[in-house]
N, CA, C and O of each residue as an XYZ file, in Angstrom:
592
protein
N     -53.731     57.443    -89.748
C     -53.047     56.233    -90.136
C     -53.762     55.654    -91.358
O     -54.959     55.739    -91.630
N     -52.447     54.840    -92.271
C     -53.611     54.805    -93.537
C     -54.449     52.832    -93.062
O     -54.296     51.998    -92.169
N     -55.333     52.987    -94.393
C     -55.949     51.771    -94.299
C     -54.954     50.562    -94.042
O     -55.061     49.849    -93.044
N     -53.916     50.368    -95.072
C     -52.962     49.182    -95.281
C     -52.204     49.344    -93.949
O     -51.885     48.276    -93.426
N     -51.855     50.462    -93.302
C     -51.116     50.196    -92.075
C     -52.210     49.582    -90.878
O     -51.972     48.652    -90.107
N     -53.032     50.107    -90.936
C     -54.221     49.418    -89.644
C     -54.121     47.497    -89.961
O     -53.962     46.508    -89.245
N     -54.305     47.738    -91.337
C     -54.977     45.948    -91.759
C     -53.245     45.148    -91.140
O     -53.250     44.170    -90.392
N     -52.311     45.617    -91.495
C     -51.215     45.334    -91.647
C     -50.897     44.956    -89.558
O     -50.444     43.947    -89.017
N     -51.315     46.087    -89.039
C     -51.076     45.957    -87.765
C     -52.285     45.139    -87.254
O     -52.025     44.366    -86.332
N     -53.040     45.161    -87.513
C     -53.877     44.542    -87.437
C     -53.835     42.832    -86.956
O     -54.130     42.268    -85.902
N     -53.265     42.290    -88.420
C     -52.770     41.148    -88.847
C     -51.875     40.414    -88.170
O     -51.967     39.219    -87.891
N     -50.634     41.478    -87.801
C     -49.610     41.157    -87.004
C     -50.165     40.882    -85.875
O     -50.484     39.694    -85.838
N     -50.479     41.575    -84.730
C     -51.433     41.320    -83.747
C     -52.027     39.841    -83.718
O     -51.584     39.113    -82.829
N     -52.583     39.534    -84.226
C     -53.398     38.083    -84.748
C     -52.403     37.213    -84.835
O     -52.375     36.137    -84.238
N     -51.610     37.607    -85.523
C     -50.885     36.476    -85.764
C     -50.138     35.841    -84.479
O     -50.099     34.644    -84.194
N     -49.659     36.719    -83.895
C     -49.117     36.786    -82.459
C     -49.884     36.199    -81.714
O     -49.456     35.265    -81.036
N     -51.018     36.534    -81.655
C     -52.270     35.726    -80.552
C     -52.423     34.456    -81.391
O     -52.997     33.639    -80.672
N     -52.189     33.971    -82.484
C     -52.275     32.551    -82.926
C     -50.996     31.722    -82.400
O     -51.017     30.590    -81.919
N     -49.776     32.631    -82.626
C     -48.275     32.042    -82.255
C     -48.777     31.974    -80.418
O     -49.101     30.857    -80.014
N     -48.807     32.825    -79.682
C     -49.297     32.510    -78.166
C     -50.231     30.812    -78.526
O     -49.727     29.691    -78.578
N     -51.313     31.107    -78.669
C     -52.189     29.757    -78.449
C     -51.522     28.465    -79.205
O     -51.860     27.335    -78.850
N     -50.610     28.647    -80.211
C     -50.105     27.481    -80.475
C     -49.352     26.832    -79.855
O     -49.214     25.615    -79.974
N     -48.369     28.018    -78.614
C     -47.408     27.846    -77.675
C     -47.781     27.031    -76.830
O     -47.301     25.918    -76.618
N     -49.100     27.799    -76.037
C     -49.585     27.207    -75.091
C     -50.014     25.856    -75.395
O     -50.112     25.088    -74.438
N     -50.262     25.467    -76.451
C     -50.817     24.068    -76.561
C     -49.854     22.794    -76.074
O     -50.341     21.664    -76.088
N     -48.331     23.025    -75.597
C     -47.483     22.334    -75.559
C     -47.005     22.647    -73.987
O     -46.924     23.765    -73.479
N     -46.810     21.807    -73.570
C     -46.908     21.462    -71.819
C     -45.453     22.141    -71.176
O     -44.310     21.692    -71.263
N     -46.000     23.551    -70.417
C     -44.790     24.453    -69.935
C     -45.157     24.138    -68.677
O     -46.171     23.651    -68.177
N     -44.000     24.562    -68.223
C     -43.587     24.625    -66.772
C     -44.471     25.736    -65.855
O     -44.571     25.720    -64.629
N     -45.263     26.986    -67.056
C     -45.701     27.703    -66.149
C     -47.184     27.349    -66.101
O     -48.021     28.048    -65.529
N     -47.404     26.392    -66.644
C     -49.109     25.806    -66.358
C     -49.009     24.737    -65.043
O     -49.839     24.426    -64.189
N     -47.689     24.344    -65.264
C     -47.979     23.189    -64.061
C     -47.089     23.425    -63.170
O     -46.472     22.472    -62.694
N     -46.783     24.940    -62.681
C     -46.160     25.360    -61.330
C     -47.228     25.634    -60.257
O     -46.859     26.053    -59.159
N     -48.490     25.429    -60.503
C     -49.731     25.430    -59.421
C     -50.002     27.092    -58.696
O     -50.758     27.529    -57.828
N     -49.091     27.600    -59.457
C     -48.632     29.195    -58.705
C     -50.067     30.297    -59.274
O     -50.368     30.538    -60.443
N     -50.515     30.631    -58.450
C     -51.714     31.738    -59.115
C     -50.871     33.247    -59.995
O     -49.730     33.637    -60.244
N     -51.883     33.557    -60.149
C     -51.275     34.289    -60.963
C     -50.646     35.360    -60.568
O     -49.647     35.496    -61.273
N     -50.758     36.403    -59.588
C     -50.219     36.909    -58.423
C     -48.961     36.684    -58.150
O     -47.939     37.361    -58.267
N     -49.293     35.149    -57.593
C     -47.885     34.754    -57.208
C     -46.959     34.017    -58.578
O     -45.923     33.402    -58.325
N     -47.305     34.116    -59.572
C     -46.225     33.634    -60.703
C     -46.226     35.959    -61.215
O     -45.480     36.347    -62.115
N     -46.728     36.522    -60.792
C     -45.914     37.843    -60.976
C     -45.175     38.517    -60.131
O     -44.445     39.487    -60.334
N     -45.525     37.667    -58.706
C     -44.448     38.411    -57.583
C     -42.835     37.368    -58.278
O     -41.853     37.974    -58.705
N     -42.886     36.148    -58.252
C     -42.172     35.331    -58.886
C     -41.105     36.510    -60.057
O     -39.930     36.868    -59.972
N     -41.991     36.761    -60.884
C     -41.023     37.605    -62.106
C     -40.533     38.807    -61.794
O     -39.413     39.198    -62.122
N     -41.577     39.614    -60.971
C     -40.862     41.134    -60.318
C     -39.542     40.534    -59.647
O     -38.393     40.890    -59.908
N     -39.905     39.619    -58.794
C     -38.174     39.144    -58.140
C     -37.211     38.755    -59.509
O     -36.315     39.517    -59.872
N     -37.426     37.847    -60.012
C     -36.753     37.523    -60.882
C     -35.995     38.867    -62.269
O     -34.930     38.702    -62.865
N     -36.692     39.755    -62.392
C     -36.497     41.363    -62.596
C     -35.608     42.289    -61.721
O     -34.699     43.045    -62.065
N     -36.120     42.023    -60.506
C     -35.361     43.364    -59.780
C     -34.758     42.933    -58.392
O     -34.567     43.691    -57.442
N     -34.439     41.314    -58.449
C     -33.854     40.900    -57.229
C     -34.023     40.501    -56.026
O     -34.076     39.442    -55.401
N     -34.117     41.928    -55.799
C     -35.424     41.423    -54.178
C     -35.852     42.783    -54.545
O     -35.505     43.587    -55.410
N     -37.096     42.762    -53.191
C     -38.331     43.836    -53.027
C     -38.970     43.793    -51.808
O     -39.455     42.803    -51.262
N     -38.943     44.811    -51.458
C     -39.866     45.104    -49.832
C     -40.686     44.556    -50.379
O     -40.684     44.090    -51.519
N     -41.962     44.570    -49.113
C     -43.533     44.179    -49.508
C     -44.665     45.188    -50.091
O     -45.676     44.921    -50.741
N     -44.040     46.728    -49.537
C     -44.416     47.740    -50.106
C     -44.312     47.899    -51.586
O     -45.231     48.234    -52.333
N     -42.672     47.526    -52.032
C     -42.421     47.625    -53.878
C     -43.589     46.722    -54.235
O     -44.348     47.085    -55.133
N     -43.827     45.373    -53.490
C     -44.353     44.263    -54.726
C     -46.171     44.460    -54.230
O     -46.988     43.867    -54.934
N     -46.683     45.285    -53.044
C     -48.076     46.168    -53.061
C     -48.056     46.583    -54.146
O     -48.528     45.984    -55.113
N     -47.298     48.097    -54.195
C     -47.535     48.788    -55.309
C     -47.498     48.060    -57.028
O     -48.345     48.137    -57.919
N     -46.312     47.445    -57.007
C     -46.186     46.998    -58.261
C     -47.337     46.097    -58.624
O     -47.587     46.143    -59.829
N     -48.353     45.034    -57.706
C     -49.515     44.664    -57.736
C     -50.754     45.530    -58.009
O     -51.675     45.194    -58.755
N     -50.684     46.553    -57.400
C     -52.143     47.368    -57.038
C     -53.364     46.630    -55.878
O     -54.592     46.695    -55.821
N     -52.290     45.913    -55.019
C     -52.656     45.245    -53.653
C     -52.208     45.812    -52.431
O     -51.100     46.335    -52.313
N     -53.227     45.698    -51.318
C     -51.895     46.141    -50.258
C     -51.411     45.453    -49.447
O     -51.238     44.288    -49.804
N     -51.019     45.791    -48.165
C     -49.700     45.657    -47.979
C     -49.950     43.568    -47.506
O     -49.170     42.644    -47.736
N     -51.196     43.543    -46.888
C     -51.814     42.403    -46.305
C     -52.252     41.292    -47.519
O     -52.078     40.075    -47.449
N     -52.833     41.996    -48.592
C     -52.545     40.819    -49.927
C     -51.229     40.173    -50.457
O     -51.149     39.200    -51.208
N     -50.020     41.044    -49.817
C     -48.813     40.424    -50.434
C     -48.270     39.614    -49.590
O     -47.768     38.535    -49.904
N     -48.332     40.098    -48.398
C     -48.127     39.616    -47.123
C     -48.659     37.939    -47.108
O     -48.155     37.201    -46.262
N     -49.635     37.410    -48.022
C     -50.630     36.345    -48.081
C     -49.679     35.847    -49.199
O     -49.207     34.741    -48.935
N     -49.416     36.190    -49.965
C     -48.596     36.095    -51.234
C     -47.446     35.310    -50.849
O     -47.179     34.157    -51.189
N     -47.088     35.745    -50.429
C     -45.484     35.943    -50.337
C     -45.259     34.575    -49.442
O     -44.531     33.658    -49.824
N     -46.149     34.566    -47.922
C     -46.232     33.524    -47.132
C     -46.598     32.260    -48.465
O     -45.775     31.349    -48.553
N     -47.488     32.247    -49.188
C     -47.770     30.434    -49.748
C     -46.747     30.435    -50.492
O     -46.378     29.261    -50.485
N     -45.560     31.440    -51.591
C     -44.785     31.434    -51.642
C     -43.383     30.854    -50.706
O     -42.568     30.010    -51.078
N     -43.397     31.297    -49.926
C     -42.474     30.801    -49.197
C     -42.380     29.551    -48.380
O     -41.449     29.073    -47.732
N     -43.802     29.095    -48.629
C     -44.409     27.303    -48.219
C     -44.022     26.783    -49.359
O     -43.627     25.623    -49.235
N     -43.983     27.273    -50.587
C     -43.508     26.559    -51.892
C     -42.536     26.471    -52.025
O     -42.130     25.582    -52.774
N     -41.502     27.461    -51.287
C     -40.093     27.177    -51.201
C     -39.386     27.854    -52.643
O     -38.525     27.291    -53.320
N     -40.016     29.272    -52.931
C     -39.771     29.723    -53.761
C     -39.066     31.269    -53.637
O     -38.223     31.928    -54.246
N     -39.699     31.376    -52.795
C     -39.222     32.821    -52.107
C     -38.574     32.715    -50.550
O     -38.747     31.817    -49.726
N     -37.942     33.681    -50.461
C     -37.461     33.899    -48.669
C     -37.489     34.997    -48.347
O     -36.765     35.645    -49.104
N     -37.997     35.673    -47.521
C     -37.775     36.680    -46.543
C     -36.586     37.426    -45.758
O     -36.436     36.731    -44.753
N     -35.863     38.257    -45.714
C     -34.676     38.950    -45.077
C     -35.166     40.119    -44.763
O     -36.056     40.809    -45.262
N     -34.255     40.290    -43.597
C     -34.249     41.827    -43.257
C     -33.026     42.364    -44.213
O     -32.000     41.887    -44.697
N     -33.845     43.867    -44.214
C     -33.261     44.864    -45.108
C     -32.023     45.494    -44.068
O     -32.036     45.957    -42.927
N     -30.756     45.205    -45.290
C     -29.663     45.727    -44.255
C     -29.534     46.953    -44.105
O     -28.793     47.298    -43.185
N     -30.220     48.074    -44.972
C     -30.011     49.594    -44.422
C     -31.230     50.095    -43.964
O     -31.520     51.291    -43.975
N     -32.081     49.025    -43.487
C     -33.525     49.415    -42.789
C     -34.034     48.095    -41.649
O     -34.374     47.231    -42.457
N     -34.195     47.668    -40.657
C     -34.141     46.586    -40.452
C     -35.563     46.135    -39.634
O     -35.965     45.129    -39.049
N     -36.225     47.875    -40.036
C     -37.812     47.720    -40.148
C     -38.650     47.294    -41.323
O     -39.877     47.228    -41.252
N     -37.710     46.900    -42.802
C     -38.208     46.281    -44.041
C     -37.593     45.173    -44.164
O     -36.382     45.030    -43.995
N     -38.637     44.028    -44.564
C     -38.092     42.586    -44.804
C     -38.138     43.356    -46.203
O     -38.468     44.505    -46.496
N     -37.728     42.392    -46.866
C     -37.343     42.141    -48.351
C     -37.443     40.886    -48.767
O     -36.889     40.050    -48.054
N     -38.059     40.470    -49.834
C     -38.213     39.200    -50.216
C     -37.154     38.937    -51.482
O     -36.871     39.840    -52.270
N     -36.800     38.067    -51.543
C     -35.907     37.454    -52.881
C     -36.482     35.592    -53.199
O     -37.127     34.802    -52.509
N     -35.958     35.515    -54.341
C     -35.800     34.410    -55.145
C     -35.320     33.306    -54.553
O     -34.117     33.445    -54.328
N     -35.739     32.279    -54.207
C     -35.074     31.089    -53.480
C     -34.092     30.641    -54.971
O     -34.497     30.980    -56.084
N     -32.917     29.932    -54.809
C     -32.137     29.078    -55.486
C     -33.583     28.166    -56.590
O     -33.376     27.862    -57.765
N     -34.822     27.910    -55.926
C     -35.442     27.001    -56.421
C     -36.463     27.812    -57.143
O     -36.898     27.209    -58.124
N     -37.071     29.208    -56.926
C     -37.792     29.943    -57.476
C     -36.946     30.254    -58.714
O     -37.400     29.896    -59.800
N     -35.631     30.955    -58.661
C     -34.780     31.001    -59.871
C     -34.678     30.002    -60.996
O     -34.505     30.152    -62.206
N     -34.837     28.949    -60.244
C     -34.629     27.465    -61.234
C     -35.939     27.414    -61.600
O     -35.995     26.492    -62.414
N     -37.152     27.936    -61.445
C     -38.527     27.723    -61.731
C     -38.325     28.921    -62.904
O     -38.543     28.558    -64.060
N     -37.916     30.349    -62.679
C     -37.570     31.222    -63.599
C     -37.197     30.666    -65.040
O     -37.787     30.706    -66.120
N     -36.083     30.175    -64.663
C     -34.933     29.633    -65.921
C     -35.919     28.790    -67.083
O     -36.118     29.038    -68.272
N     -36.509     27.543    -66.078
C     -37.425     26.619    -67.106
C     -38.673     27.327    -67.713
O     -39.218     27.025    -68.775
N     -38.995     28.225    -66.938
C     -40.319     28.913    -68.006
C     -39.759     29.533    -69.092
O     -40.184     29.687    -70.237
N     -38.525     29.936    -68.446
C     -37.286     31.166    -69.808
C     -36.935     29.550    -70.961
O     -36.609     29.515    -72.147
N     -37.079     28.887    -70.390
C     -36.427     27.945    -71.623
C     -37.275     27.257    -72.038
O     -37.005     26.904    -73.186
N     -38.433     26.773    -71.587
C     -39.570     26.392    -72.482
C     -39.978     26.943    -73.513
O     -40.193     26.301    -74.541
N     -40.175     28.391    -73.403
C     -40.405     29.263    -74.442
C     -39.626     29.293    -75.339
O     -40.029     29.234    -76.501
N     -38.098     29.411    -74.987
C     -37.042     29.611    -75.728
C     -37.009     28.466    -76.830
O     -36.747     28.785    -77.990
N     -37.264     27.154    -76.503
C     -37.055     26.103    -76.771
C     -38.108     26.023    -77.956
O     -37.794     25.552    -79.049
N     -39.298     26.480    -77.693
C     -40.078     25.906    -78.940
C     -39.908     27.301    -79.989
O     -40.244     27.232    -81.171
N     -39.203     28.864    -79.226
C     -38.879     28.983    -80.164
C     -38.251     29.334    -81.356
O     -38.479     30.041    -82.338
N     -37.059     28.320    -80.771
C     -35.885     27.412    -81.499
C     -36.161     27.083    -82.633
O     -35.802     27.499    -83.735
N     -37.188     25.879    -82.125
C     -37.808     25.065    -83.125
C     -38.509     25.335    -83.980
O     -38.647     24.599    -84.956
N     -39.112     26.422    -83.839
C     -39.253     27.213    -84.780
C     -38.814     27.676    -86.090
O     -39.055     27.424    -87.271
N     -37.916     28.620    -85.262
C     -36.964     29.427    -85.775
C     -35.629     28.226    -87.277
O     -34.888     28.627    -88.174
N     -35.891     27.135    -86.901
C     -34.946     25.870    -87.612
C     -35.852     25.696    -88.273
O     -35.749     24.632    -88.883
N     -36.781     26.254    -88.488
C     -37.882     25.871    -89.811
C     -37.781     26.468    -91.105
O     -37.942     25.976    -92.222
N     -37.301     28.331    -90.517
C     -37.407     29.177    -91.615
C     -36.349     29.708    -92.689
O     -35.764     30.715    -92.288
N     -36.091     29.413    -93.541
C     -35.114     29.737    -94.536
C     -34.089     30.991    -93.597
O     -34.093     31.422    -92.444
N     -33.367     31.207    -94.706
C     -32.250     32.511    -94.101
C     -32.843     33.512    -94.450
O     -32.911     34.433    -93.637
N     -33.279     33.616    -95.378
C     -34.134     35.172    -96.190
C     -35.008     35.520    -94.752
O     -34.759     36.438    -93.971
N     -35.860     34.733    -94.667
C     -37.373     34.617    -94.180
C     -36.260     35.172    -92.044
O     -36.894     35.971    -91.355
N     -35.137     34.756    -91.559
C     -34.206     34.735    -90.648
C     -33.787     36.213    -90.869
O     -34.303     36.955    -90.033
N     -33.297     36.598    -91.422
C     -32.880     38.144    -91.630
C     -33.792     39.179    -91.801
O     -33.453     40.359    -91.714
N     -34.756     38.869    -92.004
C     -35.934     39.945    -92.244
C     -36.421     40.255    -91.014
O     -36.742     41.357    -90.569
N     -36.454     38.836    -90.341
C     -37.472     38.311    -88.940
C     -36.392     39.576    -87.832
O     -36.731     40.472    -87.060
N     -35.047     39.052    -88.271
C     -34.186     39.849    -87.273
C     -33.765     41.097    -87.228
O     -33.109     41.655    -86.349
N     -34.434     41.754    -88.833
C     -34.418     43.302    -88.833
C     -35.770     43.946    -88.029
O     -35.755     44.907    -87.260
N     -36.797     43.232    -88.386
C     -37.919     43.634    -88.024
C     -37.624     43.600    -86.182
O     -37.402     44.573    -85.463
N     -37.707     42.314    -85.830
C     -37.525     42.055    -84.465
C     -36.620     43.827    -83.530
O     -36.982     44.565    -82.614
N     -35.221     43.775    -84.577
C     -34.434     44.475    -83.803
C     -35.110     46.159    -83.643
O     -34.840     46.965    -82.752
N     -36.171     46.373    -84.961
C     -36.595     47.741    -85.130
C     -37.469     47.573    -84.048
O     -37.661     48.689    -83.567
N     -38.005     46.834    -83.519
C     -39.644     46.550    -82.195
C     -38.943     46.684    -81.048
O     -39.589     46.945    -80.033
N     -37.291     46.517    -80.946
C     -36.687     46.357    -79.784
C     -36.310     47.892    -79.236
O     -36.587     48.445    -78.172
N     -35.599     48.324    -80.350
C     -35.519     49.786    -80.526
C     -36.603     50.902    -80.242
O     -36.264     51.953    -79.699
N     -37.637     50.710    -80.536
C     -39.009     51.733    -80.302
C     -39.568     51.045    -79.309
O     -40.625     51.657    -79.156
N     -39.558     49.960    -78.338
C     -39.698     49.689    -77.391
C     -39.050     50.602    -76.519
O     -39.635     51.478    -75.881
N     -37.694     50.353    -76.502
C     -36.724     51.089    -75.740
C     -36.655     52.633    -75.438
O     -36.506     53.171    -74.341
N     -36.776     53.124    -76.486
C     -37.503     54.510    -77.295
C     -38.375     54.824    -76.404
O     -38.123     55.724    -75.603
N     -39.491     54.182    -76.378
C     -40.928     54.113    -76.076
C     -40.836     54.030    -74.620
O     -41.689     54.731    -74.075
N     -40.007     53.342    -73.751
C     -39.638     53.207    -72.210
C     -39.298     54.160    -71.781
O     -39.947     54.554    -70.812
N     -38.073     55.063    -72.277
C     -37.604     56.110    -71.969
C     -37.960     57.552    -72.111
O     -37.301     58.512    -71.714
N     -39.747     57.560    -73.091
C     -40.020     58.636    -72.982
C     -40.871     58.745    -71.343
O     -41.295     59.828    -70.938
């Protein structure tokens, strides 16, 4: 890889970790949901894939079966998650998204979104079309990049 592409990626990188910390400086919903961190990722795996045994959201942790099991319960004291039996197994609960965990989803999705909006109403059209070629090429080799 040459020099100017390292400095270049480099840069980008940085810049990104400056855009993060500037984010965070402004009062989201996911600093003051009290949720550890665990449980604000069992939170998004649901919010991703619907519901999930306790086995999917073990593995998808790298916890077992008794750490989620802990999880899932202060979750469900928060009134964020619920528990069901699995209708083509009715030896697997399955956990899903309470109505109110979803609505906890949405506002972290729109806090972000929101500032960046505000952003985004800052930058000329030139500076808007470039942002959205580039953006769409990262989306693409992402995708790319998933499917190998």
């Amino acid at each position: 890889m040459s020099d100017e592409r390292e400095e270049l990626i480099r840069r980008i990188i940085e810049t990104q970790r400056g855009l993060g910390r500037l984010f965070a400086q402004h009062q989201s919903p996911l600093f003051s949901s009290n949720l550890t961190m665990r449980q604000l990722k069992v939170v998004m795996l649901l919010s991703i894939g619907g519901s999930a045994s306790g086995q999917d959201l073990a593995h998808a942790l790298g916890v077992g079966l008794g750490t989620v099991t802990g999880i899932v319960d202060r979750l469900v004291a928060h009134g964020l998650v619920s528990r069901h039996e699995d209708p083509q197994d009715r030896r697997v609960r399955r956990v899903e998204l309470t109505p109110e965990g979803a609505a906890l989803v949405e506002e972290i999705n729109n806090a972000g979104m929101e500032q960046y909006q505000r952003l985004m109403d800052h930058l000329d059209t030139e500076t808007l079309r470039a942002l959205d070629h580039a953006v769409r090429a990262i989306r693409d080799v992402a995708a790319k990049l998933s499917n190998e």
